[in-house]
C-alpha positions in Angstrom: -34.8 -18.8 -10.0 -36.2 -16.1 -8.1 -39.8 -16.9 -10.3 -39.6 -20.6 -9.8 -39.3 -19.7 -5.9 -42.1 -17.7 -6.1 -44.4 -20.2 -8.1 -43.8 -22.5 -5.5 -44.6 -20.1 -2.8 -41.5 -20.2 -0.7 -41.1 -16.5 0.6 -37.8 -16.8 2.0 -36.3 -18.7 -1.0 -38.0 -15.9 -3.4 -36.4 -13.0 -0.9 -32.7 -15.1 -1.1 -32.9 -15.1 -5.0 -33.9 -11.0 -4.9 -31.1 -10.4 -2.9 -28.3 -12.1 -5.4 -30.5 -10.0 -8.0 -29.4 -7.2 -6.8 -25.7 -7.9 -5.9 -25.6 -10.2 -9.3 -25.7 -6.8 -10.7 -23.6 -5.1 -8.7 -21.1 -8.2 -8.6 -21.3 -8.2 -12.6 -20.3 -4.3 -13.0 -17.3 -4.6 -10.6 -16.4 -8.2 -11.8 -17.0 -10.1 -9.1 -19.3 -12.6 -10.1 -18.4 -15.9 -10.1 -18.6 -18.2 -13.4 -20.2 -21.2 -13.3 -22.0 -20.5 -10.9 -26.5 -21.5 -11.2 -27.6 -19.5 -8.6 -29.8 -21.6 -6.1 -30.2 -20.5 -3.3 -28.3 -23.7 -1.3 -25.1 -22.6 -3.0 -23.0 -19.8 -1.8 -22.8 -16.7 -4.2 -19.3 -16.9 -4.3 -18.9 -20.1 -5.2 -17.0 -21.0 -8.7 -18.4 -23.8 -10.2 -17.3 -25.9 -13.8 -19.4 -24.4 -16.9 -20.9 -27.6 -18.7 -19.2 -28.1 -21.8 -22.2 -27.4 -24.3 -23.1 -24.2 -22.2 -19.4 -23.2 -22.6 -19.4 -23.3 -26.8 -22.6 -21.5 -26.8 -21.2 -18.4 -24.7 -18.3 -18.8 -27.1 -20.3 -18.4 -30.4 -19.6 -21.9 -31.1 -22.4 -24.5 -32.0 -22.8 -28.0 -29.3 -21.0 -31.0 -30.7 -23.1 -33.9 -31.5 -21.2 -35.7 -28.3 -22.1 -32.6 -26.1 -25.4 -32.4 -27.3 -28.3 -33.7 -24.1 -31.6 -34.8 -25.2 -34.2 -34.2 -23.1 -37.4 -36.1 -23.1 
């Protein structure tokens, strides 16, 4: 995220997405990070948020079900 923001040359979008960098990381080694959540920068960092279903079985080792599966064109 904090790339795209910078491709499209929004400076206080790119700062936003530095800052959850750097308490991502100090979130993740005290456990505090949310799951779920994508990270934009119009969502709170705190925020829970549903894990898509074919994101879920990959985390889990498991392969996507035909029925999960998205195409994309």
């Amino acid at each position: 995220m904090f790339q795209v923001e910078f491709r499209r040359g929004r400076p206080a979008a790119a700062f936003g997405q530095a800052i959850r960098i750097v308490l991502g990381a100090l979130g993740s080694a005290v456990g505090a990070v949310p799951t779920g959540n994508t990270g934009g920068t119009n969502i709170s960092m705190f925020k829970r948020m549903p894990v898509d279903l074919e994101m879920q079985n990959i985390i889990d080792g498991r392969l996507p079900s035909e029925n999960t599966r998205r195409f994309h064109p």
